[in-house]
C-alpha positions in Angstrom: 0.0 0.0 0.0 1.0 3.4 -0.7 1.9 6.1 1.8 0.0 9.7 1.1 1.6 12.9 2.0 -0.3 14.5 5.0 -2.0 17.1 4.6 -1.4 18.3 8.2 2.2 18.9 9.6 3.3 16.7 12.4 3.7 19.8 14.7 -0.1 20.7 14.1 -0.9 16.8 14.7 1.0 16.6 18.1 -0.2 19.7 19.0 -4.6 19.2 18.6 -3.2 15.6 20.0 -2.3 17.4 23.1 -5.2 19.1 23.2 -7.3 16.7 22.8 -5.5 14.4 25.6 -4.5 11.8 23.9 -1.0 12.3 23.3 0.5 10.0 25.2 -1.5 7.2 23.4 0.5 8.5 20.5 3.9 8.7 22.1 3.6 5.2 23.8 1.6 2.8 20.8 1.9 5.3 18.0 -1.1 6.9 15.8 -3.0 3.4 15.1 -3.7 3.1 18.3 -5.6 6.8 18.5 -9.5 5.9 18.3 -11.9 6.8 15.8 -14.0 9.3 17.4 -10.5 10.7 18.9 -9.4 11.0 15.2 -12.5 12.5 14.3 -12.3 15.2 16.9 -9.0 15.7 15.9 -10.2 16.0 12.5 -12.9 18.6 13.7 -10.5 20.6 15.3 -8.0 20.8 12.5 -10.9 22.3 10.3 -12.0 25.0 13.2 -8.2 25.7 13.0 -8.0 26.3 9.3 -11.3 28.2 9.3 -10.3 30.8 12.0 -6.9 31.0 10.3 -9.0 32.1 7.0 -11.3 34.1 8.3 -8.3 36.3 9.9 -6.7 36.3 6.6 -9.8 37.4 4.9 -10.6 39.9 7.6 -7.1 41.6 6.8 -7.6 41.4 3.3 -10.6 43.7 3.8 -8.9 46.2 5.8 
């Protein structure tokens, strides 16, 4: 099977990870062992991220 490239940087992954609490899952059985609704949070969370990051850019586009 393939690898893809990730979209998100590692640094962005570790850090919603830590957020999110489940970091040291990661650090101790690695990112399989994250579960699916924590993935999907971190999923959520990535797109508020990217969202508040474009709506700032937006709003100083308008200034």
């Amino acid at each position: 099977m393939a690898k893809r490239k990730s979209i998100m940087s590692d640094q962005l992954k570790y850090e919603i990870a830590r957020e999110l609490g489940v970091d040291g899952i990661v650090a101790s059985e690695g990112w399989g062992a994250v579960s699916s609704r924590d993935c999907g949070n971190m999923v959520s969370k990535a797109i508020q991220i990217a969202e508040q990051s474009l709506a700032s850019q937006n709003s100083h586009n308008f200034r």
